[in-house]
Short mmCIF file of the C-alpha atoms (twelve columns), coordinates in Angstrom:
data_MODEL
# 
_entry.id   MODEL 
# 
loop_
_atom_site.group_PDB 
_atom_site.id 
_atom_site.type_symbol 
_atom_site.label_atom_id 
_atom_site.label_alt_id 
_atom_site.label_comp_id 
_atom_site.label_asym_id 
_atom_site.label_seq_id 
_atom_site.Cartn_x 
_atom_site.Cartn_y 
_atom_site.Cartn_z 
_atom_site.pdbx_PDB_model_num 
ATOM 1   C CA . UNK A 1   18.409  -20.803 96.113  1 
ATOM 2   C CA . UNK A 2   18.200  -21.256 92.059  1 
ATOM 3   C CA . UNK A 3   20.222  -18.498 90.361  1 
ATOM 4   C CA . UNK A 4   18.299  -16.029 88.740  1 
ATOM 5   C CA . UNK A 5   19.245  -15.442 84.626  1 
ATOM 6   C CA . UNK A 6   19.805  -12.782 82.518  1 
ATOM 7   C CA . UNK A 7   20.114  -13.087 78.978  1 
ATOM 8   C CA . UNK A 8   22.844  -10.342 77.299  1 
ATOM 9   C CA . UNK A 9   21.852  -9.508  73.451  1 
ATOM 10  C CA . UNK A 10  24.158  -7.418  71.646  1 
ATOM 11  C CA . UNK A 11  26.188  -7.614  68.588  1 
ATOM 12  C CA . UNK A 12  29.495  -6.555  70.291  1 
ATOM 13  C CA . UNK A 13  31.149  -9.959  71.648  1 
ATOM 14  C CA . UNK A 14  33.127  -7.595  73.692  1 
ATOM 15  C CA . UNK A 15  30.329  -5.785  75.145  1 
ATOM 16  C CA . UNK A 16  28.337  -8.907  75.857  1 
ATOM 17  C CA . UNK A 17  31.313  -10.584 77.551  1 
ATOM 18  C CA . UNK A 18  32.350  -7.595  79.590  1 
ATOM 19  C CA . UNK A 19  28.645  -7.588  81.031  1 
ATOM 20  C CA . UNK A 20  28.641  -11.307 81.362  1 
ATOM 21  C CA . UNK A 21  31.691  -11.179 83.797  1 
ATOM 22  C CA . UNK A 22  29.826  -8.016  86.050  1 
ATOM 23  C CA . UNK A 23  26.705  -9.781  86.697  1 
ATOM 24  C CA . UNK A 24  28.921  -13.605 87.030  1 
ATOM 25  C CA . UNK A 25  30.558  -11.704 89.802  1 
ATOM 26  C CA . UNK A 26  27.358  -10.585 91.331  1 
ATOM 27  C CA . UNK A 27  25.629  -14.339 91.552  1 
ATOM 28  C CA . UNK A 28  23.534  -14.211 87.897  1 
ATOM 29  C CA . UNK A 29  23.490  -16.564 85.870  1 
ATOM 30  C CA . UNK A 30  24.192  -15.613 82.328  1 
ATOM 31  C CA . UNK A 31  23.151  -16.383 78.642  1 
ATOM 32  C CA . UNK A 32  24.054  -14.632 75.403  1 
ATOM 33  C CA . UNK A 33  23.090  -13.766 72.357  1 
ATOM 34  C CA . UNK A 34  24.420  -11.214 69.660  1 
ATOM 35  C CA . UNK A 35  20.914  -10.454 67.845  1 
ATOM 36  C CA . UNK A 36  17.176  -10.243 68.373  1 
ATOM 37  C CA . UNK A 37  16.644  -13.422 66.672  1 
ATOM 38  C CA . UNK A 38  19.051  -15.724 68.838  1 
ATOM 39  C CA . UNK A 39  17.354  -13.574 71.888  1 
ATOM 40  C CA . UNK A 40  13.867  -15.264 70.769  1 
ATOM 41  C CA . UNK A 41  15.216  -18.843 70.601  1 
ATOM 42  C CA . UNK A 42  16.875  -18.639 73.996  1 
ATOM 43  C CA . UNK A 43  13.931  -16.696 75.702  1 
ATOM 44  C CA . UNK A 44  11.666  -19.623 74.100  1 
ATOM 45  C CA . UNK A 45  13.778  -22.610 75.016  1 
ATOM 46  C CA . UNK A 46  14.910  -21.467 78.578  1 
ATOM 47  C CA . UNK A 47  13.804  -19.693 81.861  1 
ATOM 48  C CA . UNK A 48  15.149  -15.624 81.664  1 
ATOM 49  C CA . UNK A 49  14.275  -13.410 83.938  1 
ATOM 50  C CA . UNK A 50  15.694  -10.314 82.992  1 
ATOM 51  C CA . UNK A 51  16.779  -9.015  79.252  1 
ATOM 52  C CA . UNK A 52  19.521  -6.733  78.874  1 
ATOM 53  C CA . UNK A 53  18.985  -5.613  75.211  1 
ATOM 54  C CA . UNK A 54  21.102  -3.731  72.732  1 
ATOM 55  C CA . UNK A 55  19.014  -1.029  70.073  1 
ATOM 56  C CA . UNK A 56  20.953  -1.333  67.292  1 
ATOM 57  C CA . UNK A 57  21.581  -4.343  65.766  1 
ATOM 58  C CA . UNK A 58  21.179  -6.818  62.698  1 
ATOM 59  C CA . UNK A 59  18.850  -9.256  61.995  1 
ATOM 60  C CA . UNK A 60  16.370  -8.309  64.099  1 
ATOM 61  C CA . UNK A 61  17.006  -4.806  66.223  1 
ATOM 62  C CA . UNK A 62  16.101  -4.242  69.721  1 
ATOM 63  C CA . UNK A 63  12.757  -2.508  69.652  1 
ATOM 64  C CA . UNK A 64  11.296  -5.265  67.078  1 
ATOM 65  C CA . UNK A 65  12.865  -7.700  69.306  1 
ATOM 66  C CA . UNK A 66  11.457  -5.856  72.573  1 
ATOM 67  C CA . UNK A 67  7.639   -5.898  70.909  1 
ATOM 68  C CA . UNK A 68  7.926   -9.542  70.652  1 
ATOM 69  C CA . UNK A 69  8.803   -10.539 73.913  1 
ATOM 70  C CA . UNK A 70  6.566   -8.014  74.880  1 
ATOM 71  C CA . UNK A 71  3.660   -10.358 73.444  1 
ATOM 72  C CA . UNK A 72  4.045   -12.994 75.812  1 
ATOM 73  C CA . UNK A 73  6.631   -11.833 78.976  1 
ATOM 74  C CA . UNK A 74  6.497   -9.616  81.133  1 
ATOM 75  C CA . UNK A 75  10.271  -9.812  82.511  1 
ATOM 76  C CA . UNK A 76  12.269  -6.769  82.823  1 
ATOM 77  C CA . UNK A 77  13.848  -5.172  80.093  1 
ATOM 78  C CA . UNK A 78  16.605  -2.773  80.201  1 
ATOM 79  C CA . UNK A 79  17.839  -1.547  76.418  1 
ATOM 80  C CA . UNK A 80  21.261  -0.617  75.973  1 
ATOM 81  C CA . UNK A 81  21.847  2.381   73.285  1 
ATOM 82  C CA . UNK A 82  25.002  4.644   72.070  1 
ATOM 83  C CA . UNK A 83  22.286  6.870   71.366  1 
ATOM 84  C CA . UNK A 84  21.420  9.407   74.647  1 
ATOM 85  C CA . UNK A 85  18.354  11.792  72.930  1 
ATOM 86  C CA . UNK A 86  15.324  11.559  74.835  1 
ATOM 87  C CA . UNK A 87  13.019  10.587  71.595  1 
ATOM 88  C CA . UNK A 88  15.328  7.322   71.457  1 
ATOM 89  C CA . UNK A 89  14.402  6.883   75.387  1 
ATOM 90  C CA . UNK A 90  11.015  7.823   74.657  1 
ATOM 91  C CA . UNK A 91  10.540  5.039   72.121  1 
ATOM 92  C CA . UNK A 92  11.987  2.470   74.135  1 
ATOM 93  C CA . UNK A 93  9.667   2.856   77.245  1 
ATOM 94  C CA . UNK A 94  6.970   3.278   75.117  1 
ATOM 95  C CA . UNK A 95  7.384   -0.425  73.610  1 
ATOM 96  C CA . UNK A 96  7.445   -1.877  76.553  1 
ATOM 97  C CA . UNK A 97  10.949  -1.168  77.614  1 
ATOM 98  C CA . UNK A 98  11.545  -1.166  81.929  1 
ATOM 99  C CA . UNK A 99  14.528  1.216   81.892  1 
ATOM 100 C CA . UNK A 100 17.044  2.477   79.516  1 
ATOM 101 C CA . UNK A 101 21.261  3.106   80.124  1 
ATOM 102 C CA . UNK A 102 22.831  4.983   77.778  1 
ATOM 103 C CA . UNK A 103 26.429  3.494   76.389  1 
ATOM 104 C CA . UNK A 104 29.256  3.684   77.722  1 
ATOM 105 C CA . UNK A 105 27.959  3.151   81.196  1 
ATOM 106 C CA . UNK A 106 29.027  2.178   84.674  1 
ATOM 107 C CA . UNK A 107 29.398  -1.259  85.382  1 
ATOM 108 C CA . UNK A 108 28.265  -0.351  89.174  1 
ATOM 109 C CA . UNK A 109 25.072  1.452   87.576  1 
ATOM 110 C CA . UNK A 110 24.323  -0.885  85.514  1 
ATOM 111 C CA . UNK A 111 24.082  -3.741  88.289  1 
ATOM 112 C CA . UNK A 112 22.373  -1.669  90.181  1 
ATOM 113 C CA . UNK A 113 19.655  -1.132  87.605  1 
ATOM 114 C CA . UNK A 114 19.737  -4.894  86.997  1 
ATOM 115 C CA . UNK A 115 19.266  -5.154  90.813  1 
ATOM 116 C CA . UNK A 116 16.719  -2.995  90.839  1 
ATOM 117 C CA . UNK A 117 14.717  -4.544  88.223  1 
ATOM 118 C CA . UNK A 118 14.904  -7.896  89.770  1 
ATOM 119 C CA . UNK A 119 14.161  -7.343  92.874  1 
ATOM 120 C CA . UNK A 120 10.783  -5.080  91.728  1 
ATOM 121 C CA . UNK A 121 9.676   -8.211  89.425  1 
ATOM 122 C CA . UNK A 122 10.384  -10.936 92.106  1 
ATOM 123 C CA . UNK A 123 8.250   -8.885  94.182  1 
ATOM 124 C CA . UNK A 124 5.832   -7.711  92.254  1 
ATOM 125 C CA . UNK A 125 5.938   -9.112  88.950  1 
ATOM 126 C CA . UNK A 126 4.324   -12.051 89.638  1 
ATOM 127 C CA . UNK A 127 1.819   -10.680 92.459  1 
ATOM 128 C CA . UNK A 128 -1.632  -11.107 90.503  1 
ATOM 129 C CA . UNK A 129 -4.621  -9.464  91.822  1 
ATOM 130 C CA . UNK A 130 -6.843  -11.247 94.342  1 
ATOM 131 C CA . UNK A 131 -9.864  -9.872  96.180  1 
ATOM 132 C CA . UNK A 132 -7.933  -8.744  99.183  1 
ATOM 133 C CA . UNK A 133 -5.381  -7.049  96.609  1 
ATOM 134 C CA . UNK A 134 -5.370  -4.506  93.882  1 
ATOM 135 C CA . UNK A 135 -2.358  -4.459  91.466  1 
ATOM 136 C CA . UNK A 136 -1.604  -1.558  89.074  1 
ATOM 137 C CA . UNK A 137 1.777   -2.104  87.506  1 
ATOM 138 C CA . UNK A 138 4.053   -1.354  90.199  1 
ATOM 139 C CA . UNK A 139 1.027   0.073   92.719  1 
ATOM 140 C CA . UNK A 140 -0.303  -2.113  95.128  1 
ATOM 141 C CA . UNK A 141 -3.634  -1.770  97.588  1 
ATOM 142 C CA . UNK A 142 -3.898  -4.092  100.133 1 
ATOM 143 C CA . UNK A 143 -7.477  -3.632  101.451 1 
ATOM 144 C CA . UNK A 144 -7.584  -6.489  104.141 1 
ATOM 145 C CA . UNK A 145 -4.504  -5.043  105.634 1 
ATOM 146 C CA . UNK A 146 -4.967  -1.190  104.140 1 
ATOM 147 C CA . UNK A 147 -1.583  -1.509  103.549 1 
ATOM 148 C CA . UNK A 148 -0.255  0.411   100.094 1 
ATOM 149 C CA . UNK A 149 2.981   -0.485  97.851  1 
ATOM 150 C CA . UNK A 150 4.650   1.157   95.150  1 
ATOM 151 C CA . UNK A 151 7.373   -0.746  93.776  1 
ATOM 152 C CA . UNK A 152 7.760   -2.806  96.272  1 
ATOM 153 C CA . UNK A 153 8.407   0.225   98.749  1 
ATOM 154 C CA . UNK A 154 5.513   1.251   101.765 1 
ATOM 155 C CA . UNK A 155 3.826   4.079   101.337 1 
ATOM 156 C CA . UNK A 156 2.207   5.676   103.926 1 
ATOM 157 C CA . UNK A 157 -1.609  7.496   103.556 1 
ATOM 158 C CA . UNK A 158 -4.128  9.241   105.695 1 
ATOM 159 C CA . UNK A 159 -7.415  7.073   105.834 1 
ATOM 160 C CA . UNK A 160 -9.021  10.021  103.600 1 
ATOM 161 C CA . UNK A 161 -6.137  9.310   100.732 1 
ATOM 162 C CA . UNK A 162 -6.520  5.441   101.075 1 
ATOM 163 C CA . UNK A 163 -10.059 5.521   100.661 1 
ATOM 164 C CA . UNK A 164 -9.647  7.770   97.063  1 
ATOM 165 C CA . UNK A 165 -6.455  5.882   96.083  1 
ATOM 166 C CA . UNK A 166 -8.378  2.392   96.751  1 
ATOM 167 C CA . UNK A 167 -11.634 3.629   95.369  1 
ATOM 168 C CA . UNK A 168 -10.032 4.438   91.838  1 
ATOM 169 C CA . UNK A 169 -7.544  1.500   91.858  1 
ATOM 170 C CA . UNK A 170 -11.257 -0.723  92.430  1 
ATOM 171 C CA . UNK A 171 -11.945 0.404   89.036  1 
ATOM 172 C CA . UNK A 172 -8.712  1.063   87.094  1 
ATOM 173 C CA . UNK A 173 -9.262  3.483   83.671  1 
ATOM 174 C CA . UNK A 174 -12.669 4.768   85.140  1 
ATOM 175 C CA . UNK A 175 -12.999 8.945   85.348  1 
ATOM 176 C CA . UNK A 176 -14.533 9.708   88.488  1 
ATOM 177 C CA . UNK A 177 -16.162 12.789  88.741  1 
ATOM 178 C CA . UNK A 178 -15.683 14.817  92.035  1 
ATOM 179 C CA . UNK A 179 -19.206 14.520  93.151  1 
ATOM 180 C CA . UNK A 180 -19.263 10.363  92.728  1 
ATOM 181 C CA . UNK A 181 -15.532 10.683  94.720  1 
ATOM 182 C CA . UNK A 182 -17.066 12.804  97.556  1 
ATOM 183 C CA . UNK A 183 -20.372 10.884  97.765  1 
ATOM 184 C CA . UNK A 184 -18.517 7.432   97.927  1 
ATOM 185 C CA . UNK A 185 -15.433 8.659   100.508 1 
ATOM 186 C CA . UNK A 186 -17.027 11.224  102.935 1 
ATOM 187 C CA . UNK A 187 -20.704 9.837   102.236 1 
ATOM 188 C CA . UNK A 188 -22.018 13.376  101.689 1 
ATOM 189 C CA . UNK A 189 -24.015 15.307  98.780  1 
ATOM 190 C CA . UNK A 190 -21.331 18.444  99.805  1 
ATOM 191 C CA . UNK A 191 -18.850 18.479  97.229  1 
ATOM 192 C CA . UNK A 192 -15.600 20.086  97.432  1 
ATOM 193 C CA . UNK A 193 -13.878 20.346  94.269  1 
ATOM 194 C CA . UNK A 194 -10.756 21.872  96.507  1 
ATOM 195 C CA . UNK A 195 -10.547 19.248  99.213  1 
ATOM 196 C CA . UNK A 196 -10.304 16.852  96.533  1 
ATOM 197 C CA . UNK A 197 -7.688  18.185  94.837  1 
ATOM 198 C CA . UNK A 198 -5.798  18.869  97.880  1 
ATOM 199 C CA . UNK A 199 -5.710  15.369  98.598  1 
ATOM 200 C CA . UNK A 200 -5.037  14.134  94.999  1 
ATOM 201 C CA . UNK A 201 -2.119  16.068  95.433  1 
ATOM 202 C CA . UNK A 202 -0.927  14.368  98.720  1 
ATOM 203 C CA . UNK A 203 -1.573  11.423  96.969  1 
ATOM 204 C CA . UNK A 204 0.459   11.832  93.945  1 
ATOM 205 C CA . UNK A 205 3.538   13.121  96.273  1 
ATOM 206 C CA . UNK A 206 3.459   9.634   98.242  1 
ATOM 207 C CA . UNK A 207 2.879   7.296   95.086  1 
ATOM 208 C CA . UNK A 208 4.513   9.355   92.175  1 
ATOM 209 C CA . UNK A 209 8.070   9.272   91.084  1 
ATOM 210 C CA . UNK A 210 7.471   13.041  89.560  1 
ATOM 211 C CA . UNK A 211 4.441   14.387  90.825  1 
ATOM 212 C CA . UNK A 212 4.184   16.593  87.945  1 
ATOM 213 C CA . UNK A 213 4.192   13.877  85.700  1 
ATOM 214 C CA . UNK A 214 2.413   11.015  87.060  1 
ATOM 215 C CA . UNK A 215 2.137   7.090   86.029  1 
ATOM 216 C CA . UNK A 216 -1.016  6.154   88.318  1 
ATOM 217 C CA . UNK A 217 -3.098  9.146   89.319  1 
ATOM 218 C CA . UNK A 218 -4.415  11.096  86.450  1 
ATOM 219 C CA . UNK A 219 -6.367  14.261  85.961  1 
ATOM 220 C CA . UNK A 220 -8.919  14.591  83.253  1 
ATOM 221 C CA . UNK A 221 -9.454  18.240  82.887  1 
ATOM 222 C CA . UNK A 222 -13.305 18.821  83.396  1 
ATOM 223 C CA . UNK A 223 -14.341 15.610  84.467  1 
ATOM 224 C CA . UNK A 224 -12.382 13.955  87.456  1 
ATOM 225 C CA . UNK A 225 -9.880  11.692  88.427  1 
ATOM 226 C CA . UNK A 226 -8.665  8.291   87.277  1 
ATOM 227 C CA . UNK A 227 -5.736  5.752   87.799  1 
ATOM 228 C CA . UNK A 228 -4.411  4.376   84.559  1 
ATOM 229 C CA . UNK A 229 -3.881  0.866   83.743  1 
ATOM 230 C CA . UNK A 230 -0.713  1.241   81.871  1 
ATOM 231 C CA . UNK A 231 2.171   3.715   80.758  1 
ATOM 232 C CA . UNK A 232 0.343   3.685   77.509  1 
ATOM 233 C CA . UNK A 233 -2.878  4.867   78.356  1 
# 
């Protein structure tokens, strides 16, 4: 089996090397780079596919060099920062960024992020939508099978809760109003704004890292219920 690579960008040699020998010892391959412009020439010359990605740095920094990768890969990206606020992590997932460790870290936490990233993007990443399969990000309905995913991990629903969850995945950024949920799952004219919500709720607990502050299954207030097509919606 071909060795999958990560590319290390940082402008500490030491920091880059120390990595190097952590994920060498776990079976990666590694390449190296020490700013956001050598990053671009190795990511355009060579098969990555994962980028380990230092903030601050010269030439080009890590969230210019994160929006241009950004405009043609969709690999995993985990930044590296000395800086711990949540406005810095807030920035980096918003440009595109797949997680975010905070420096110094744990060698152990850091491969298992690394692991974790890999093994969600050879699973996933590449799984494009067909007519048997819907694919939102890391949410996946199987409708010949009725079989639902979330990164990369089963998730078990009641037929009522499939039926909603693959109804708004069909039609991903599209508010749908109670009454068009209730007349297209239950195949009644009886709405029931509660039973709804009830079930949005179950739904949410089964597919949502924090419930209370979902990435698929949003509520707009005073109109219905959507899924969202990205984090930046």
């Amino acid at each position: 089996m071909e060795r999958l690579t990560i590319l290390v960008v940082d402008d500490d040699r030491a920091i880059v090397d120390s990595i190097a020998i952590f994920l060498r010892a776990e079976g990666y391959a590694v390449e190296k780079a020490y700013n956001g412009l050598e990053a671009l020439d190795i990511l355009l010359s060579r098969p990555v596919q994962l980028l380990l990605l230092d903030i601050m740095m010269p030439a080009l920094d890590g969230i210019q060099t994160l929006l241009k990768v950004r405009e043609t890969k969709n690999i995993p990206i985990i930044l590296l920062s000395a800086k711990s606020e949540d406005a810095d992590k807030i920035l980096g997932l918003t440009a595109g960024a797949d997680d975010y460790i905070t420096k110094p870290f744990n060698p152990s936490e850091l491969v298992a992020r690394v692991k974790s990233q890999l093994r969600r993007y050879t699973q996933l990443g590449a799984m494009q939508p067909t007519a048997t399969r819907l694919v939102i990000r890391g949410l996946v309905v199987d409708t010949e099978r009725h079989e639902v995913t979330v990164d990369g991990e089963s998730v078990r629903l009641t037929p009522l809760e499939y039926k909603i969850l693959a109804l708004l995945c069909r039609q991903p950024g599209k508010v749908f109003s109670t009454e068009e949920i209730y007349r297209r799952v239950w195949n009644d004219e009886i709405v029931s704004d509660n039973a709804i919500a009830v079930h949005v709720r179950h739904i949410r607990e089964k597919i949502e890292i924090d419930p209370k502050d979902p990435r698929y299954l949003k509520v707009v207030w005073g109109v219905g219920y959507k899924i969202e097509r990205s984090e930046k919606e």
